[in-house]
C-alpha positions in Angstrom: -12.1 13.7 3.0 -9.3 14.7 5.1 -6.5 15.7 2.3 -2.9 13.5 4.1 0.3 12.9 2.7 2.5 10.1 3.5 6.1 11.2 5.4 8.8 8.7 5.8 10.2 10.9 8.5 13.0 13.3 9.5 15.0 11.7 6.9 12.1 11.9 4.0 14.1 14.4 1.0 9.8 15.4 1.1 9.6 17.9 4.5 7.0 18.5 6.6 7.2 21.9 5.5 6.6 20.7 1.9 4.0 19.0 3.1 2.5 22.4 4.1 3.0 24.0 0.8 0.8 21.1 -1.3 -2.1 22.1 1.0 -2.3 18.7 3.1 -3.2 18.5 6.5 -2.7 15.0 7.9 0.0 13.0 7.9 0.5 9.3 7.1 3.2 7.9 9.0 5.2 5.2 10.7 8.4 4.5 13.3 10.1 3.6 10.5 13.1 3.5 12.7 12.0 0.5 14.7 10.8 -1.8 11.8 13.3 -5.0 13.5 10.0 -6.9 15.5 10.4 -4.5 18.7 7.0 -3.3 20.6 6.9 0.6 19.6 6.8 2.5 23.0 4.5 5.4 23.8 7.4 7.6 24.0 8.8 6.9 20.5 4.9 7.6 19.8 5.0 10.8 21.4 8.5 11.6 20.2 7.4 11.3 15.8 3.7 13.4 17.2 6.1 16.0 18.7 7.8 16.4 15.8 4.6 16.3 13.1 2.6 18.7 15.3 5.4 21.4 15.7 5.4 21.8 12.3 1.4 22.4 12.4 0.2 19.5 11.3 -1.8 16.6 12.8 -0.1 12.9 12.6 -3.6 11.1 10.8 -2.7 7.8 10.6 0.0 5.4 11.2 0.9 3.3 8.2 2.1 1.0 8.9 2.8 -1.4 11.7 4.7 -4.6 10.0 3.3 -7.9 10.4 5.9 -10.5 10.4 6.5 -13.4 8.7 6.3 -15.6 11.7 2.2 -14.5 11.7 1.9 -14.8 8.8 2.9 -18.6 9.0 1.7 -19.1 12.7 4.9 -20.7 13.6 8.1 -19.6 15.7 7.9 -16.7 17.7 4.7 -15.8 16.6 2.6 -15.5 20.1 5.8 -13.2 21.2 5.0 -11.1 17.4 1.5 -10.8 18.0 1.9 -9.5 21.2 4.7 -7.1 20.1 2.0 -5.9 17.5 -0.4 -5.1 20.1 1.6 -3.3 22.3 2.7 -0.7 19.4 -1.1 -0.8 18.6 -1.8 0.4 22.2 0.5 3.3 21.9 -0.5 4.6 19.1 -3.9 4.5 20.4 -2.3 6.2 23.9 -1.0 8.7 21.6 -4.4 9.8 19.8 -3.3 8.1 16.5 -6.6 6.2 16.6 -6.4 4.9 12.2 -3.8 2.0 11.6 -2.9 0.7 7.9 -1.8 -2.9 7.6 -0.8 -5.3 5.1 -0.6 -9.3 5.3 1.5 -9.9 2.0 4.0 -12.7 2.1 7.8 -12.1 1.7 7.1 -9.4 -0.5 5.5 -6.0 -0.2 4.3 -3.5 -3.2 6.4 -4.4 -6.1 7.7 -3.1 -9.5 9.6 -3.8 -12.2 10.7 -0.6 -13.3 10.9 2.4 -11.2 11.8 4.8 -14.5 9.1 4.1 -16.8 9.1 7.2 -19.3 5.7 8.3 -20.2 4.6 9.1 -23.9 3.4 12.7 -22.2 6.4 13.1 -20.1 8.6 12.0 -16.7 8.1 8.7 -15.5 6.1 6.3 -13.7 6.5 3.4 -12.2 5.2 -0.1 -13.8 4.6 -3.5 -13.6 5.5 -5.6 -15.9 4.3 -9.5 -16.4 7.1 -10.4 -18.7 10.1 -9.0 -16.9 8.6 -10.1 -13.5 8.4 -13.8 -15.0 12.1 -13.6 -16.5 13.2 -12.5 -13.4 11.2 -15.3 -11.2 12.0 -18.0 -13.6 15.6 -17.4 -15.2 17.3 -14.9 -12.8 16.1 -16.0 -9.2 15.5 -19.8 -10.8 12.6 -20.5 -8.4 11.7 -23.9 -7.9 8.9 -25.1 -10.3 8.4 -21.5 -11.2 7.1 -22.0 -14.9 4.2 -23.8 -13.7 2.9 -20.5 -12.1 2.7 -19.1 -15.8 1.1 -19.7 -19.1 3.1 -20.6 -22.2 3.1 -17.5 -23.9 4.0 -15.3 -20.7 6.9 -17.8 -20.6 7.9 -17.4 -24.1 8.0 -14.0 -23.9 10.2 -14.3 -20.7 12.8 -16.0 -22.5 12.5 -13.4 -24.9 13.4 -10.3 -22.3 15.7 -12.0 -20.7 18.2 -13.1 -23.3 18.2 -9.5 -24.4 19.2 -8.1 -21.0 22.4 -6.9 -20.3 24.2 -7.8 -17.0 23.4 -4.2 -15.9 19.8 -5.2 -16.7 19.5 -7.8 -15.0 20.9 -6.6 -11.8 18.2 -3.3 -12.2 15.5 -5.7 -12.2 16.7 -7.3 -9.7 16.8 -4.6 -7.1 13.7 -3.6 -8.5 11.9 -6.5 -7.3 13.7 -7.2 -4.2 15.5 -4.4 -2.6 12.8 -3.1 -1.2 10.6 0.0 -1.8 9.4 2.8 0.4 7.2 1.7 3.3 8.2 -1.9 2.5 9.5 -4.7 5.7 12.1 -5.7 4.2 15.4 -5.6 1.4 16.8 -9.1 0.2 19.2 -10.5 -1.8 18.8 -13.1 -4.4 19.7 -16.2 -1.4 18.0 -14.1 1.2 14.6 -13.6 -1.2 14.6 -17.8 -1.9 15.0 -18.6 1.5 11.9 -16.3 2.3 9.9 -17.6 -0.2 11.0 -21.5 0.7 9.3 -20.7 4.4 6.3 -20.9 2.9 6.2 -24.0 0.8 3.1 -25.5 1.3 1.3 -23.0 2.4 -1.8 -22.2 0.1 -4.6 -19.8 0.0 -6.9 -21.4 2.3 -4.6 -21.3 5.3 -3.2 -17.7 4.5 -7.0 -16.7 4.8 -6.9 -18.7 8.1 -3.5 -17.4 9.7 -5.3 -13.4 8.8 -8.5 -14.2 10.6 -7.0 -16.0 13.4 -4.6 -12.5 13.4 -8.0 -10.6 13.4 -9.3 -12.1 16.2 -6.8 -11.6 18.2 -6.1 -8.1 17.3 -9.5 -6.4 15.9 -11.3 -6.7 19.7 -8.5 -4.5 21.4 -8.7 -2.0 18.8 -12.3 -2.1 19.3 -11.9 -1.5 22.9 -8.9 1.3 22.5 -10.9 2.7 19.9 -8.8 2.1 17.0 -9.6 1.2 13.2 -7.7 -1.2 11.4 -7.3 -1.0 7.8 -5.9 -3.8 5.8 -4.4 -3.0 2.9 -4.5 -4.5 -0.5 -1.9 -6.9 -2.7 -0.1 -4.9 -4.7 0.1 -6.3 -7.2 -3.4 -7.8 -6.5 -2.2 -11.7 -7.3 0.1 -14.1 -6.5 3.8 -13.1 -6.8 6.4 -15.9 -6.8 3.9 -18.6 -6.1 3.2 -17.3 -2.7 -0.5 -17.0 -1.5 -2.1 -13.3 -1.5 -5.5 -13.1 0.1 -6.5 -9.5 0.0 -7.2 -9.2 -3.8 -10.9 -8.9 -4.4 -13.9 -8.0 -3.0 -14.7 -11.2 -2.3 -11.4 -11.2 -0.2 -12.5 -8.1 1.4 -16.2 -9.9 2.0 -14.4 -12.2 3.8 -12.2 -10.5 6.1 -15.1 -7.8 6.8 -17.4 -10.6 7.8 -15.1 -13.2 9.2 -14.4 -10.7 12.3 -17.5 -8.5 12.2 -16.3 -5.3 14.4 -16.4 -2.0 13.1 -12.4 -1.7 13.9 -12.2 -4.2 11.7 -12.0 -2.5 8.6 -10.3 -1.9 5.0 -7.7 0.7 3.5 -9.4 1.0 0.6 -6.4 1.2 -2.2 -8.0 2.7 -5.8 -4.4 1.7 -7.7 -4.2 -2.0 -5.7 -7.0 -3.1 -6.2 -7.8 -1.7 -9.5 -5.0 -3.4 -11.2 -7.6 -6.1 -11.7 -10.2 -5.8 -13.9 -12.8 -7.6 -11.7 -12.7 -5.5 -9.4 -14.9 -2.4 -9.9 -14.0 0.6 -7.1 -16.6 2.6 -7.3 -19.4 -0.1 -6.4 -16.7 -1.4 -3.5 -16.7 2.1 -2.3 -20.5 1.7 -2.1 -20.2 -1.8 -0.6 -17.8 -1.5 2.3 -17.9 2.2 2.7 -19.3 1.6 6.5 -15.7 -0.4 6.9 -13.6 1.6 4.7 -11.3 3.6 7.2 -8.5 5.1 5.1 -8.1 5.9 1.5 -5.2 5.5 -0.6 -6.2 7.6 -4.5 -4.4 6.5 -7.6 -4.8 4.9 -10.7 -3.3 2.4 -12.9 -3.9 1.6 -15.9 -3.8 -2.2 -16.9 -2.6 -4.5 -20.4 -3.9 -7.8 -21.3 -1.1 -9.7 -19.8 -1.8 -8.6 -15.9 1.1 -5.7 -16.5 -0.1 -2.2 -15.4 1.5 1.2 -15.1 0.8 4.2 -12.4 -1.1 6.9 -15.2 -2.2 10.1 -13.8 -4.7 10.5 -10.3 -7.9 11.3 -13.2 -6.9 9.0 -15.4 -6.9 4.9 -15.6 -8.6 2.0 -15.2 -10.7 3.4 -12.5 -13.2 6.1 -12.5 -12.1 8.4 -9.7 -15.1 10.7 -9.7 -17.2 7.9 -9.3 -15.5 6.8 -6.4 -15.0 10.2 -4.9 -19.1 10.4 -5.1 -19.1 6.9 -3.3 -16.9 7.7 -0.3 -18.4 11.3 -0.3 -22.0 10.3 0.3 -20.5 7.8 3.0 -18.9 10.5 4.4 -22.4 12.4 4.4 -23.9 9.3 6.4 -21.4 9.3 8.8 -21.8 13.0 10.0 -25.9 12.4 9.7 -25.8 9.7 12.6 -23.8 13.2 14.4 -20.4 11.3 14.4 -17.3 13.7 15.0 -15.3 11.3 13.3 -17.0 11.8 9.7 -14.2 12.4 7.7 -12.2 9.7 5.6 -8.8 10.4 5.3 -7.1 9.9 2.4 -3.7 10.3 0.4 -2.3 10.8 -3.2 -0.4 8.0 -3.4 2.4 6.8 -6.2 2.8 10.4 -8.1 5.0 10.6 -11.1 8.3 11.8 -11.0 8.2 15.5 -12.8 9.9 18.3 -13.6 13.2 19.4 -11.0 12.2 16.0 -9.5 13.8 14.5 -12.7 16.8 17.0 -12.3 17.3 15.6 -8.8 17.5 11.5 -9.8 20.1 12.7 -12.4 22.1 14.9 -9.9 22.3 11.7 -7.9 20.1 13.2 -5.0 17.6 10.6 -3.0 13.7 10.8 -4.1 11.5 8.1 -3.2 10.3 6.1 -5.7 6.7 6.8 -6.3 6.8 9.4 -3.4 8.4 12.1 -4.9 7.0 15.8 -4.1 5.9 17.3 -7.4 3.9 14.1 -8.8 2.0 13.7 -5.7 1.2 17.7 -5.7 -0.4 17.6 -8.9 -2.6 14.3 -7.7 -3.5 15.8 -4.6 -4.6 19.5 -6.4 -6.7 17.2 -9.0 -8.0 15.1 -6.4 -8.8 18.2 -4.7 -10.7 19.6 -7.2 -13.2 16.4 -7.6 -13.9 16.8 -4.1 -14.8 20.6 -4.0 -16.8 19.6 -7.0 -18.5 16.7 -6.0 -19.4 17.7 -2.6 -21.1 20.9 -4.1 -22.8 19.5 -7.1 -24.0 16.1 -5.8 -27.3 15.8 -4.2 -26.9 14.3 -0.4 
């Protein structure tokens, strides 16, 4: 697999010259810049390439291009969105960035409830947590019939949290949730994140699936033609938040999407930590599955708790067995170059590291690191990663 490593650009604290140093190659990318609904140009294209490929390295994929609201919802301006969306599409392809990572989650993007989760081994990860995340929904943000969404004892133990929480608590949470994390659309507050939400009343499973493949059809048979994969990206969290519908959860989600708009561009970023923070869904065999569609590849692991909460554990460790799914994607991988394509090789990222060593001294000097992309965390899961590969592609039989 090509090794990549997700940039936020000139103003990432992570340089491309870092970048250098953990031994990556590609990088994952987006015109973060221009994430207000305008068509990305070819020369803003041009202008981030410029930039990646002075400093020696190749600009891999482009993750991602947002996908507003108003698509989401077919309503308003959404003819004027979709047609924004394929214009940036077009340059990237005009600039040779030919693999594009989407997602089509409502409102919210990836989310966590606490972004300094000390680890019984050391640092801190980041983590999910049911109870906090149903305090906050039903007793801090008040949403609207928002108990129904939850059983009695998740709700109990909501009430529990939250009377213990400080002011100062509270507020953490709540910028937790809803301010936004890296990569993410969009930052909210509390009246911003309720209107949001209210948009949506009404709008259930069924017709998110809909609005996506409607999306897909208008999209997937341009990228076909510019040469372009798409690669929709997982919930993350892979079930509904704040009542709102998420369709790209399972593999029977993934079935779905794959088969609703049968082009090859039409394809899947296939998320180990996303998708394995449910317990029905088994990587390795998904891997196996959709490998044909699977265009980009984010590595991590999670491991879950009986209530739906889950925490980012190390690259080797978790819920998911990552050799297995290395051997899956490899032997794809080996398929690919057998029918002589030039385009064989997956790329893939470390994705969520922990936050280590004079990473830690940073946060406490008050210095910006990303949270979940710091440098050192994501080193160590892209040398172990490594590793499994070097390994795997010399012991496994083709």
């Amino acid at each position: 697999m090509e090794q990549c490593w997700r940039w936020f650009g000139p103003e990432d604290p992570v340089t491309l010259d870092h970048v250098k140093q953990a031994g990556a190659t590609g990088i994952v990318t987006a015109l973060h810049h221009i994430y207000d609904g305008r068509a990305w140009t070819i020369d803003d294209v041009l202008t981030r390439k410029g930039i990646i490929e002075q400093a020696g390295l190749r600009w891999s994929v482009c993750e991602s291009i947002p996908v507003p609201s108003e698509i989401k919802l077919r309503n308003g301006a959404y003819r004027d969105r979709i047609d924004a969306w394929k214009t940036s599409m077009t340059s990237l392809a005009r600039g040779g960035i030919q693999t594009i990572c989407y997602n089509f989650m409502p409102v919210v993007d990836w989310t966590r409830t606490n972004l300094m989760w000390k680890r019984p081994s050391g640092g801190y990860a980041l983590r999910f947590d049911m109870a906090d995340f149903v305090a906050y929904d039903v007793h801090i943000l008040k949403r609207p019939n928002a108990a129904a969404s939850y059983s009695d004892e998740l709700l109990a133990e909501a009430g529990r949290r939250v009377a213990a929480m400080s002011a100062d608590d509270e507020n953490r949470l709540e910028k937790n949730i809803i301010a936004g994390l890296p990569g993410g659309e969009d930052s909210y507050t509390r009246e911003g994140i309720a209107r949001q939400i209210a948009r949506f009343d009404g709008l259930g499973d069924k017709e998110m699936r809909e609005h996506l493949v409607e999306f897909l059809k208008e999209v997937a048979p341009l990228a076909e033609e510019l040469g372009v994969r798409l690669g929709i990206h997982a919930d993350d969290p892979p079930f509904s938040l704040f009542g709102l519908p998420r369709v790209v959860s399972t593999a029977a989600d993934a079935r779905h999407i794959l088969s609703a708009v049968d082009v090859q561009a039409n394809g899947l970023t296939l998320c180990s930590g996303s998708y394995g923070a449910r317990p029905d869904n088994d990587l390795p065999a998904m891997a196996s599955e959709f490998g044909a569609r699977v265009h980009f590849v984010h590595l991590r692991n999670v491991t879950r708790e009986a209530d739906g909460s889950f925490f980012e554990d190390d690259h080797l460790a978790g819920g998911t067995n990552m050799v297995d799914l290395i051997i899956a994607l490899t032997r794809e991988e080996r398929r690919r170059k057998a029918e002589g394509r030039t385009d064989w090789e997956i790329p893939m990222r470390p994705d969520h590291g922990h936050l280590l060593v004079d990473d830690i001294d940073k946060v406490e000097k008050g210095l910006r690191v990303n949270p979940g992309y710091s440098c050192i965390g994501r080193l160590k899961g892209l040398a172990e990663l490594r590793g499994v590969m070097q390994a795997v592609d010399q012991l496994v039989p083709a």
